[in-house]
KETORFI-247129 format. One line per field, with one value per residue: residue number from 1; residue in three letters; x, y, z negated of N, C-alpha, C in turn. Coordinates in steps of 0.2 Angstrom, whole numbers, m for minus. Each point is the difference from the previous one (the first is absolute). Layout:
! KETORFI-247129
k c(NUM ...)
r c(Ala ...)
n.X c(X ...)
n.Y c(Y ...)
n.Z c(Z ...)
ca.X c(X ...)
ca.Y c(Y ...)
ca.Z c(Z ...)
c.X c(X ...)
c.Y c(Y ...)
c.Z c(Z ...)
//
This chain:
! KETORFI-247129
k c(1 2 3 4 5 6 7 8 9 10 11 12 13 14 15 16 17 18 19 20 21 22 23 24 25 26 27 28 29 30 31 32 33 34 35 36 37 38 39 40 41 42 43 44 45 46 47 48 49 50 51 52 53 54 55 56 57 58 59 60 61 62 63 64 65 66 67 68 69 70 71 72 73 74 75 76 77 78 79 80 81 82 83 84 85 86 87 88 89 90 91 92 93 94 95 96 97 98 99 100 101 102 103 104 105 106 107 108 109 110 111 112 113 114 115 116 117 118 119 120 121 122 123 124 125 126 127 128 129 130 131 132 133 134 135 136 137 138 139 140 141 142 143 144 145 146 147 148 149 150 151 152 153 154 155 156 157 158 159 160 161 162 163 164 165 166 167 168 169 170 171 172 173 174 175 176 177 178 179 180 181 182 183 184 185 186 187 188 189 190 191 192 193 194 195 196 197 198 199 200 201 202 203 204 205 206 207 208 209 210 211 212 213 214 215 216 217 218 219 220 221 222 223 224 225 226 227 228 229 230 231 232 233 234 235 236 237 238 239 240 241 242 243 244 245 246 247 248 249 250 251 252 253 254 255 256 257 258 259 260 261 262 263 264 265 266 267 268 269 270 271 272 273 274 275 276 277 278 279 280 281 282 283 284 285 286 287 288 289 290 291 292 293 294 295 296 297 298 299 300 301 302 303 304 305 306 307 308 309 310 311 312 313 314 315 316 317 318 319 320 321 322 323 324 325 326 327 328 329 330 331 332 333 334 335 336 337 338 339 340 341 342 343 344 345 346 347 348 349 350 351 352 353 354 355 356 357 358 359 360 361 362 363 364 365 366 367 368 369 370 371 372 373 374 375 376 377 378 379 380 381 382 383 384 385 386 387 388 389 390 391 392 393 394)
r c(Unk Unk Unk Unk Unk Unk Unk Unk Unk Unk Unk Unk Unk Unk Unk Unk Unk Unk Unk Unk Unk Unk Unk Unk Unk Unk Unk Unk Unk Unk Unk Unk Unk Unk Unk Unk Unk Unk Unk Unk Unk Unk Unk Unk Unk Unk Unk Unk Unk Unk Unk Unk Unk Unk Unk Unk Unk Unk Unk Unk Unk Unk Unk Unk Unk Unk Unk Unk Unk Unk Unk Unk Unk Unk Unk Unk Unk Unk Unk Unk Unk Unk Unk Unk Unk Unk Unk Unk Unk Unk Unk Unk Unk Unk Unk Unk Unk Unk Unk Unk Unk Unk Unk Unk Unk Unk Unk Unk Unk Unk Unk Unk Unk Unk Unk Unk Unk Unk Unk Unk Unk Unk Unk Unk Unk Unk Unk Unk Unk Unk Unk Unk Unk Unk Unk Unk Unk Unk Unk Unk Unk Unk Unk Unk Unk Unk Unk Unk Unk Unk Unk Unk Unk Unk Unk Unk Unk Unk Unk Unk Unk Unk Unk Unk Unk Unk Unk Unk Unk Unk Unk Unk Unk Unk Unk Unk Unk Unk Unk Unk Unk Unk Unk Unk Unk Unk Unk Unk Unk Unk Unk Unk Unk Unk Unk Unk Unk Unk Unk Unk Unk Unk Unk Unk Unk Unk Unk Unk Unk Unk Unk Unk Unk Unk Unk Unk Unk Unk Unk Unk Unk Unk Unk Unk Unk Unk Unk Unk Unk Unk Unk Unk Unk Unk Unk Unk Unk Unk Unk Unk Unk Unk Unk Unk Unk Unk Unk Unk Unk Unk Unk Unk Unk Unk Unk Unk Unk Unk Unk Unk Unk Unk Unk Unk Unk Unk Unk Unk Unk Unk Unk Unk Unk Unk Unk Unk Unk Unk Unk Unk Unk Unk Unk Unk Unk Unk Unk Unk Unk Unk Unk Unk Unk Unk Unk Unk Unk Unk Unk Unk Unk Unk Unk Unk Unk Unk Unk Unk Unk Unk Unk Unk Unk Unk Unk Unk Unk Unk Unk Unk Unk Unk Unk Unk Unk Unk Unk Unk Unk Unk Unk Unk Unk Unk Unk Unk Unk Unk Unk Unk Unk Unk Unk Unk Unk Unk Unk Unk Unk Unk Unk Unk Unk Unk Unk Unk Unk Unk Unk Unk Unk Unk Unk Unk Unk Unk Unk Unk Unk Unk Unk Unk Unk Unk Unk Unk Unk Unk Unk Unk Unk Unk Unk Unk Unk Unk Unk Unk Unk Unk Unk Unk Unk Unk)
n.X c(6 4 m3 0 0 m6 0 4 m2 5 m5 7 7 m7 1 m8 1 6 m4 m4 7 3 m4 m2 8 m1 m5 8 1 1 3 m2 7 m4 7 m4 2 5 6 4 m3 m2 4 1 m6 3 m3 m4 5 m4 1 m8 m1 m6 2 4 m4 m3 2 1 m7 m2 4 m3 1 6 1 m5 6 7 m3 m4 m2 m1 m6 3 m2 m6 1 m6 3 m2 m1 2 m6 5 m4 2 m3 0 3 7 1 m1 1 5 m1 5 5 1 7 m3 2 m3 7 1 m6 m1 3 1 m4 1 6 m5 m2 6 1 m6 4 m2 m5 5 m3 7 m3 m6 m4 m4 m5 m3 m7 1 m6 1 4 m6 0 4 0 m1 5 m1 6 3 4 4 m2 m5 0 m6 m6 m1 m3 2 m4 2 6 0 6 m4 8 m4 m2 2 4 m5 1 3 m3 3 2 3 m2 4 4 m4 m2 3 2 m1 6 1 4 m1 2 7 4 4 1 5 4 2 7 0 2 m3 m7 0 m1 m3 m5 0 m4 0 m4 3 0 6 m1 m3 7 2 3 0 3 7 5 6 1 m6 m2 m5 m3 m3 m2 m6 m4 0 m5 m3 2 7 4 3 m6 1 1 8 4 m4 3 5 0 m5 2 5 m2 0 4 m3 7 1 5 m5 3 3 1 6 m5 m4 m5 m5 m6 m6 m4 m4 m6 0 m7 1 m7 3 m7 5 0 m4 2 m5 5 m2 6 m1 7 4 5 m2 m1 6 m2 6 1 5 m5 m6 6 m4 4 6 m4 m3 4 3 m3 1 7 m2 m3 0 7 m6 m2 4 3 m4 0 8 1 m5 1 0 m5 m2 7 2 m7 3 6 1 m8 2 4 m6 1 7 m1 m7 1 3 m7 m4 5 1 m2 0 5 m1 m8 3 6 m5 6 m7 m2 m5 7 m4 m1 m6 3 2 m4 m6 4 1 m6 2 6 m3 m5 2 5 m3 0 2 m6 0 4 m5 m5 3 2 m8 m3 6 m1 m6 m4 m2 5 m6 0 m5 m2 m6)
n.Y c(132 m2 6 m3 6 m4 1 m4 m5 m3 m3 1 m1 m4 m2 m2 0 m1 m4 m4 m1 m3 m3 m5 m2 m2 1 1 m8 2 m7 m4 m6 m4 m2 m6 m2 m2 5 m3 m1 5 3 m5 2 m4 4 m5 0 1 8 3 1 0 m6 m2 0 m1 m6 m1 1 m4 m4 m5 0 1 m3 1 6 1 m2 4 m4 4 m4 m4 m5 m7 m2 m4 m4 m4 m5 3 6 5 6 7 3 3 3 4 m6 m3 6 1 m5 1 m3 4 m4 3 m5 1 m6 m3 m2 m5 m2 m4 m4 m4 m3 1 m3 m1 m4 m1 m4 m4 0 m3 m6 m1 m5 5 m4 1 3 7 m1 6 m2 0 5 0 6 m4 m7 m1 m3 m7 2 m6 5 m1 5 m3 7 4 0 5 m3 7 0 3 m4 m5 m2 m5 1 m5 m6 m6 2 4 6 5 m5 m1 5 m3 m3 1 m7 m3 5 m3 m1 m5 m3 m6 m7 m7 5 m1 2 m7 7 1 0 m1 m2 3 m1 5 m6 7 5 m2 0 m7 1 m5 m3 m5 m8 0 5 3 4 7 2 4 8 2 m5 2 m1 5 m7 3 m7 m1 m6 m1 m1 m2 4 m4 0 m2 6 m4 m4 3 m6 4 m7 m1 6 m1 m8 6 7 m3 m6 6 m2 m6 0 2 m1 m2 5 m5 1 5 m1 5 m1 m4 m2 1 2 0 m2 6 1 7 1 7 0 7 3 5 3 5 1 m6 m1 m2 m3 m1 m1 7 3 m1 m3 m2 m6 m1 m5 4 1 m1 m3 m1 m4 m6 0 m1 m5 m3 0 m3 m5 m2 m1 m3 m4 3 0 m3 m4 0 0 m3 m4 m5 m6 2 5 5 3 1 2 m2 4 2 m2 m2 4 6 1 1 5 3 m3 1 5 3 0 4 4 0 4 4 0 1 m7 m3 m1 5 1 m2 m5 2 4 m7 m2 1 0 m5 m2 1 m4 m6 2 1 m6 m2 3 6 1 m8 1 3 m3 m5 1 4 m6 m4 2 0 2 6 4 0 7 m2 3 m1)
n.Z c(m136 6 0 4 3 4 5 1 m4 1 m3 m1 m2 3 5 m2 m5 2 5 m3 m6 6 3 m6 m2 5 m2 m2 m1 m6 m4 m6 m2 m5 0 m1 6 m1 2 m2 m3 1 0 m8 m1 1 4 4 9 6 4 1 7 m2 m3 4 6 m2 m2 9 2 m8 2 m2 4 2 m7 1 1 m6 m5 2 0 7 1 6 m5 m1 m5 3 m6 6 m2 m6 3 3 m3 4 m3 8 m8 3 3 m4 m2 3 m6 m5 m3 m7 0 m4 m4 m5 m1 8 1 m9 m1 6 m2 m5 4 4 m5 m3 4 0 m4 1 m3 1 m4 3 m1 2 m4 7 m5 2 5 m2 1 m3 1 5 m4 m7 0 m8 1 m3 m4 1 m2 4 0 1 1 m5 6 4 5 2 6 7 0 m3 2 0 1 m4 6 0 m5 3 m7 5 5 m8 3 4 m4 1 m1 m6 0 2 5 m2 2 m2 3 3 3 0 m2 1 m2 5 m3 5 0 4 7 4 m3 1 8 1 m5 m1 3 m4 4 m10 2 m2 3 m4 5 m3 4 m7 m2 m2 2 2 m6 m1 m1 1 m3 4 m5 0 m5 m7 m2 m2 7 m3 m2 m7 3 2 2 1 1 m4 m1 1 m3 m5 m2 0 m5 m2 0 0 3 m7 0 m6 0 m3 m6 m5 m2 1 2 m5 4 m4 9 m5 3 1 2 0 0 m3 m5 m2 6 m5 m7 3 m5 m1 0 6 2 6 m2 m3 10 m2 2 4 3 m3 5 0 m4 m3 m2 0 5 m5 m4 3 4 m4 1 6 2 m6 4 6 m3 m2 7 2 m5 2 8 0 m5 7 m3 5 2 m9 0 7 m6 m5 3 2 m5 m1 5 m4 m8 2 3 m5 m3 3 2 m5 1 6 0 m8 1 2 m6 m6 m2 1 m8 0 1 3 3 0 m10 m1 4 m5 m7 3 1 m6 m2 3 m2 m5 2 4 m6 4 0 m2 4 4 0 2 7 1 m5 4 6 2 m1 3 m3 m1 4 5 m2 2)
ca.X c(m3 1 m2 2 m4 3 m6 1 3 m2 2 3 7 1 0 m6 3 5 1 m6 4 4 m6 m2 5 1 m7 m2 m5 3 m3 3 0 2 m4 1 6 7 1 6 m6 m1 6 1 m6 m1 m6 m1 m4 m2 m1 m2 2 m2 3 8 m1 m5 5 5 m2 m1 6 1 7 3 3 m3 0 5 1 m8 0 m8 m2 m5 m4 3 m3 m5 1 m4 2 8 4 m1 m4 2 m4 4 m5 2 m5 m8 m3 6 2 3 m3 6 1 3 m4 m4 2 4 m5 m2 6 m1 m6 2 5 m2 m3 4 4 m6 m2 m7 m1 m2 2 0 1 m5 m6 m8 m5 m8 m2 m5 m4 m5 m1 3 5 7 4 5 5 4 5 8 7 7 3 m5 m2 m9 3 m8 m2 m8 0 m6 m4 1 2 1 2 7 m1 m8 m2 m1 m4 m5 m4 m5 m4 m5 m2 6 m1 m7 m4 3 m1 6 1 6 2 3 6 6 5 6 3 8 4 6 5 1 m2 m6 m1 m5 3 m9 m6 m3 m7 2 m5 1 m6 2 m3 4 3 4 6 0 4 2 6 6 0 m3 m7 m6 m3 m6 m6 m6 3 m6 2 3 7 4 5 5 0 4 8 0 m2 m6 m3 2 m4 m3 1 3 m8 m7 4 4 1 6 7 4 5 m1 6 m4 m5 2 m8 m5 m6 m6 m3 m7 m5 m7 m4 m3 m3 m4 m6 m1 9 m1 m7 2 7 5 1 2 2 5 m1 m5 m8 m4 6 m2 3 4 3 m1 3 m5 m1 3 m1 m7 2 1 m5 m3 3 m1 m9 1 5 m3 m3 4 1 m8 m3 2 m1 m5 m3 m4 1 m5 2 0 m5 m2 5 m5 m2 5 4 m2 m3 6 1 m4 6 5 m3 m1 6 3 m4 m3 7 1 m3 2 7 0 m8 m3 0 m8 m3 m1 4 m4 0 8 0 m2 3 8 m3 m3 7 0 m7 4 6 m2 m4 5 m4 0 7 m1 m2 3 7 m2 m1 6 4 m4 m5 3 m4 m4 3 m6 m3 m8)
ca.Y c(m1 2 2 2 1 m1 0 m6 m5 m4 m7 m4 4 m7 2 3 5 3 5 6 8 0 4 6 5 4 4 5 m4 m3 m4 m3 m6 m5 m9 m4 m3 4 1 m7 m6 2 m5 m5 m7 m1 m4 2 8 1 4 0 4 6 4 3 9 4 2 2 6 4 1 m3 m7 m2 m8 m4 m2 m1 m5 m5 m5 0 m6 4 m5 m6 m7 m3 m8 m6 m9 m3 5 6 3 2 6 4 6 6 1 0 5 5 3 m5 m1 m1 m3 4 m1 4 3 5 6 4 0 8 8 2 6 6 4 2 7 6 4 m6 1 m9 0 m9 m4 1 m5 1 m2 2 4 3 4 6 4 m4 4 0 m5 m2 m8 0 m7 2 1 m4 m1 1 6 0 7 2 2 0 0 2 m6 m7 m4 m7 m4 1 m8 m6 m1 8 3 5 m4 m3 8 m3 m5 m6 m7 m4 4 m3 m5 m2 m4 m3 m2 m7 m2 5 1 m1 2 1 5 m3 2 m4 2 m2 m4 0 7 3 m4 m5 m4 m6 m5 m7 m3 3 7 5 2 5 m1 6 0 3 3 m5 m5 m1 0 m4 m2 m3 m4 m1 m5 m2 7 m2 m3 0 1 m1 m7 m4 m1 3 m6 m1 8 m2 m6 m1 3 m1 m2 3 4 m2 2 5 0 5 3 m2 4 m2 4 3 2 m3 4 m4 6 1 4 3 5 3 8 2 4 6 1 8 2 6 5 m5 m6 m8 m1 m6 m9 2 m2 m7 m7 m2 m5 3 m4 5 7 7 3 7 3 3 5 5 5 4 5 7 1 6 8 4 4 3 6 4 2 5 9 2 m2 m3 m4 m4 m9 m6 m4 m4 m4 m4 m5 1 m4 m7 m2 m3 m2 m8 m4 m3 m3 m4 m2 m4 m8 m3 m3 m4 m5 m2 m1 m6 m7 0 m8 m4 0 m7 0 5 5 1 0 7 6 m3 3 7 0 m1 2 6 1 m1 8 8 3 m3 1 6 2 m1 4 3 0 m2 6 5 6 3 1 4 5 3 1 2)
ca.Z c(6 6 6 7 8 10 4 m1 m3 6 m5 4 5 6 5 1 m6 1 6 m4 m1 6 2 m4 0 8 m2 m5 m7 m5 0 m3 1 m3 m3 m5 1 3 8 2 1 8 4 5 3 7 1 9 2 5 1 7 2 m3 m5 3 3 m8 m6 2 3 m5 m5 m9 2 5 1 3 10 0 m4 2 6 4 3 6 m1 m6 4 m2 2 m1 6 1 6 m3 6 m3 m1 3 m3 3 6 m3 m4 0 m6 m1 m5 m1 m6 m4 m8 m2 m6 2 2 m6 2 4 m4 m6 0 5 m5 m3 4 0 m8 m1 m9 m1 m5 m3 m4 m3 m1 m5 m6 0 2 0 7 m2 5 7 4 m4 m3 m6 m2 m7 1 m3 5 m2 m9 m3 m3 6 4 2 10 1 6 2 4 m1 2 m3 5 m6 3 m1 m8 m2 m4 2 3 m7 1 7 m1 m1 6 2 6 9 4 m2 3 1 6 m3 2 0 3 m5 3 m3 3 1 3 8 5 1 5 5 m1 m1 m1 0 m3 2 m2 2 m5 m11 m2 2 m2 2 0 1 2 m3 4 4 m4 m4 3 m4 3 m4 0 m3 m8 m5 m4 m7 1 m4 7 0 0 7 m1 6 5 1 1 9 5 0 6 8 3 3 7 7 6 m3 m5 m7 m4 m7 m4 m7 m4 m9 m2 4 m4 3 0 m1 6 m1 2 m3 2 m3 3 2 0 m3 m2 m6 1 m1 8 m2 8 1 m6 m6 1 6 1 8 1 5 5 3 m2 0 m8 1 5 0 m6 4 2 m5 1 6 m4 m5 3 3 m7 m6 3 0 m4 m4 3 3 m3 3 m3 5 1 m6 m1 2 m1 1 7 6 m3 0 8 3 m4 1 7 m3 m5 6 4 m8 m4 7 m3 m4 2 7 m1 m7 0 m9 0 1 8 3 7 2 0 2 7 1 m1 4 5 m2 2 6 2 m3 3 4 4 m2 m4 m7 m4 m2 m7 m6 m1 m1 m7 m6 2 m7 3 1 m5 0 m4 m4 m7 m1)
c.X c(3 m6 m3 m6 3 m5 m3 4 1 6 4 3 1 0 m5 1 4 m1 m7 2 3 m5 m3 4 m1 m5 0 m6 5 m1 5 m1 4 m2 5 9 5 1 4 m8 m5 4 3 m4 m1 m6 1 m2 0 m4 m3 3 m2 3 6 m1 m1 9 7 m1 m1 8 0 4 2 4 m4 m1 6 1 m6 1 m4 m1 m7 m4 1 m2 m3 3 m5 0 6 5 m3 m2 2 m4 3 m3 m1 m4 m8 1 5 1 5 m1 10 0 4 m1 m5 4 6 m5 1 9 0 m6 3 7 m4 m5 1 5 m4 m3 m7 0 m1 2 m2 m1 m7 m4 m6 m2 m6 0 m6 m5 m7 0 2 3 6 m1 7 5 3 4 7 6 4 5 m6 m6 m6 3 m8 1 m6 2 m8 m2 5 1 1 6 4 m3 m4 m1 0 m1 m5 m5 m8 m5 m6 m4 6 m1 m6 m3 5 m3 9 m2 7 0 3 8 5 5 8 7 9 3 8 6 2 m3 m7 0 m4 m1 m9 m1 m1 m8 m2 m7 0 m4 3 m3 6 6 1 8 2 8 3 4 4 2 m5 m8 m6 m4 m7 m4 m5 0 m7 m1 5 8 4 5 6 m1 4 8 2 m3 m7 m4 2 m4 m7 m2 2 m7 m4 3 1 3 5 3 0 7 1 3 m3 m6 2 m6 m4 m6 m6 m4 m8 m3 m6 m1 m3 m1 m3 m6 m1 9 m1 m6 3 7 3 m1 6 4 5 m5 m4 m7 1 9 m3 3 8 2 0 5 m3 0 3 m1 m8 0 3 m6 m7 1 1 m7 0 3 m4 m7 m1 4 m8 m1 3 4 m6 m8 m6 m1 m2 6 2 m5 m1 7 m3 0 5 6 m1 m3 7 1 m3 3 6 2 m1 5 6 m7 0 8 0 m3 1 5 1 m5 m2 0 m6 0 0 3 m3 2 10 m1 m1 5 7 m5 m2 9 2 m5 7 5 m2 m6 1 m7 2 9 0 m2 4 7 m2 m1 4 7 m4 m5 1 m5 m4 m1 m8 m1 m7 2)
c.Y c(5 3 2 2 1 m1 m8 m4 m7 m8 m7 0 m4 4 6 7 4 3 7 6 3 5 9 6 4 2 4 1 m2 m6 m3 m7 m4 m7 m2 m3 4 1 m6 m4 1 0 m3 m7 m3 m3 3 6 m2 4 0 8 7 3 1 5 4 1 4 10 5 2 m4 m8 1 m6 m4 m3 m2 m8 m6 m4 0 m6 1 m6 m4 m8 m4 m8 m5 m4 1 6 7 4 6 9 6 9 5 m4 0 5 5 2 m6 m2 1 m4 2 0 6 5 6 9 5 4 10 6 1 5 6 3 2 8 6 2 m3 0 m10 0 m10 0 3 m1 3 m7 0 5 4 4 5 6 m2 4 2 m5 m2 m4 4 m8 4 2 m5 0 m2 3 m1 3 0 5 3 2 2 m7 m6 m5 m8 m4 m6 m5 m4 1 9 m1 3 m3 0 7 m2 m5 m8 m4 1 5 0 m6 m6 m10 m5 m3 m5 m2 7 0 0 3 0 7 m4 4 m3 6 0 m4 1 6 3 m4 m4 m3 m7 m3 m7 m4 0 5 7 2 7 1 9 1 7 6 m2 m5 m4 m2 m3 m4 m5 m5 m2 m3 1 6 m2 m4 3 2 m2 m9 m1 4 5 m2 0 5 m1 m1 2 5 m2 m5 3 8 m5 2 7 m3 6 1 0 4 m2 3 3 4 m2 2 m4 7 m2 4 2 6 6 7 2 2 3 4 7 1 7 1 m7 m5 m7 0 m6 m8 2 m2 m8 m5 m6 m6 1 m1 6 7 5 3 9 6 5 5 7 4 3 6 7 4 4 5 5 2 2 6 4 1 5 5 2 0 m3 m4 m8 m7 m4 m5 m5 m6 m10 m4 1 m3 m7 m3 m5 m9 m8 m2 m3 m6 m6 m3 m6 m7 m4 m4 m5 m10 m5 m6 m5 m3 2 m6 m3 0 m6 m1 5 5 2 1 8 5 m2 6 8 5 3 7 8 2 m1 6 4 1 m2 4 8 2 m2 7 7 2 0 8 7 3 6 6 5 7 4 m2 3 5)
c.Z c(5 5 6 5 4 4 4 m4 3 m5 6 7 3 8 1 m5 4 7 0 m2 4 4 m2 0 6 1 m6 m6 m6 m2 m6 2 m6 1 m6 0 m1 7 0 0 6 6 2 m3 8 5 8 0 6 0 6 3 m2 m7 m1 0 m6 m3 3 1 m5 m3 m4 5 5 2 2 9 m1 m4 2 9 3 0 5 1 m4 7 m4 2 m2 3 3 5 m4 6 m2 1 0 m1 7 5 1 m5 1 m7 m5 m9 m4 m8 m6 m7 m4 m5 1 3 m5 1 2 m1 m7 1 5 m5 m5 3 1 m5 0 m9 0 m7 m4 m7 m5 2 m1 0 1 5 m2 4 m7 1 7 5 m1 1 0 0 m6 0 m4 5 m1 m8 m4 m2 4 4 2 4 2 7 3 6 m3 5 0 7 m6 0 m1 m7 0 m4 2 2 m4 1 3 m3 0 6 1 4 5 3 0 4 m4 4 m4 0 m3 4 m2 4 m3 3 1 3 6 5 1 8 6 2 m4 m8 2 m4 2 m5 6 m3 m6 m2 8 m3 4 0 3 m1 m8 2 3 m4 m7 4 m4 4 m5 4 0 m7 0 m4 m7 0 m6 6 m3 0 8 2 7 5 2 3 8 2 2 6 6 4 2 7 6 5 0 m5 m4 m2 m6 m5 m7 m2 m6 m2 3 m5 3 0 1 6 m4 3 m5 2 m7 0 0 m1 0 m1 m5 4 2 8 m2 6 m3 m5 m4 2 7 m2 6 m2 5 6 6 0 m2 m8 1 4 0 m6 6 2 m6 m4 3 m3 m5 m2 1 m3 m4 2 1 m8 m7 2 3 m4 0 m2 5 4 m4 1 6 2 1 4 5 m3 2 5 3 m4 2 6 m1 m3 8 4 m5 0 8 1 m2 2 8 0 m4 m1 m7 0 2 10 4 8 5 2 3 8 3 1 6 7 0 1 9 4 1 5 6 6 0 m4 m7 m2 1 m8 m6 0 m3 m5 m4 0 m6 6 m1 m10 m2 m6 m2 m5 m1 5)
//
């Protein structure tokens, strides 16, 4: 049996994990980080980034990226397509804040080498197993190293950043004590070779469904459809992936190329019911999951992050224990907004099947209602650019 004290133990070298030790390091907080994965599988898993402006700043002013002004794409808006015309959602003039493009994989990317460089205690490829909360002022992880071996964590605060399938989480009571949502529809996404077709985001509701027409890099772009959840991603032919796309974009010429990864992405909603209890907390995919249409998944793991930085700085140089405890609440005031903005998206953009001519008129007028108002493109550029993040703590 390997084992180990640290003053934090933080389960999960995902974005939230890793800028958590980042922090903590510059507050002169020690901090251990394992996941289960390897660092090559971290890496290079390839998932979206759109960054809202807050957390550029965050990652450019702490030190843990600076590739992200040099390698990352501002976008100073997206555009909203419907009946056939695009309208186009002006961020810097309506919020003087902007949005950058930058994968997640390449975030982890830059915290895994900026934490490494600082001597960060990361340790791939170790699996917890159990948490231990009987003493609620030690809690325990027990789990296996990369070679195998038990190993046993004791730490004066517990960390769950380690996604929508935590271990940690089971502390808290697991899924079933959340608030949880799926959604009838997904999203049949590719990753193609070509040009991008557009200089901004594309969100595009047509009578097919919706399409997004996002973006990767000068030659590498992703794009997506609305589908069936249960669609099969390898029943349609390149051709088909086109057709169907280009459908649902009228009035842009897609830039076609070969695919080489395609996927079906499930919608779900998910707030844990309690994200800390005792020594133990919950942040990023560990206490919520968003619908992607909103960008807010990375983003609201960021700000979860600022939040418990800041309590943790109180509760273990000072030994204050008052903004832990009011961690939490003040978490999820951002969190249900987040939740609101991601489904008011969603909902706004994609047909269901049970929707009738009524409910198709509405939403076209609900489109309209949007672009049509500086208030209605206010809010959206608002919400989509990020709010500004909140550092009190009780």
């Amino acid at each position: 049996m390997t084992a180990v004290r640290t003053p934090v133990a933080i389960v999960g070298a995902g974005p939230a994990g890793l800028l958590l030790s980042h922090l903590l390091a510059s507050s002169g907080i020690a901090s251990l980080v394992v996941d289960a994965r390897s660092r090559a599988e971290i890496e290079t898993t390839i998932r979206a980034g759109i960054l809202e402006q807050g957390t550029v700043d965050l990652l450019v002013e702490t030190g843990a990226s600076t590739r992200v002004l040099t390698d990352g794409r501002r976008h100073d808006g997206i555009e909203l397509r419907f009946d056939g015309e695009g309208h186009r959602i002006d961020f810097p003039a309506l919020t003087g804040r902007s949005v950058w493009l930058y994968p997640q994989h390449e975030v982890l990317a830059d915290l895994i080498a900026t934490r490494l460089a600082d001597g960060q205690d990361l340790r791939f490829g170790t699996r917890i197993e159990t948490v231990d909360t009987t003493d609620p002022a030690r809690p325990r992880l027990t789990g296996t190293d990369a070679e195998g071996r038990p190993v046993e964590i004791e730490a004066d605060m517990v960390v769950g950043a380690d996604g929508s399938r935590s271990v940690v989480r089971a502390a808290l009571g697991g899924s079933a004590a959340g608030s949880f949502r799926e959604y009838p529809f997904a999203w049949f996404g590719i990753l193609c070779e070509a040009p991008p077709s557009a200089d901004e985001l594309i969100y595009s509701h047509a009578p097919e469904g919706f399409a997004l027409i996002s973006q990767r890099s000068a030659t590498v772009q992703r794009m997506y459809f609305q589908c069936d959840p249960g669609a099969d991603p390898d029943a349609l032919s390149e051709r088909e992936i086109w057709d169907r796309l280009q459908a649902r974009v009228p009035g842009t010429v897609l830039k076609e190329g070969p695919i080489f990864q395609r996927d079906v992405l499930r919608f779900r909603s998910f707030v844990a019911g309690e994200l800390r209890r005792g020594r133990v907390a919950l942040i990023g995919d560990a206490a919520h999951t968003v619908p992607p249409t909103g960008a807010k998944g990375m983003n609201l793991a960021v700000a979860d992050v600022v939040l418990l930085h800041r309590a943790l700085e109180a509760l273990l140089h000072r030994r204050d224990e008052r903004p832990l405890d009011a961690f939490g609440e003040t978490a999820l005031r951002r969190i249900w907004k987040a939740q609101h903005f991601s489904w008011w998206m969603t909902s706004m953009l994609h047909s269901t099947p049970e929707a009738t001519a009524f409910d198709r008129e509405r939403q076209r007028a609900e489109l309209r209602s949007i672009v049509e108002s500086e208030a209605g493109r206010a809010y959206l550029a608002e919400a989509y650019t990020g709010w500004p993040f909140e550092t009190r703590v009780g």
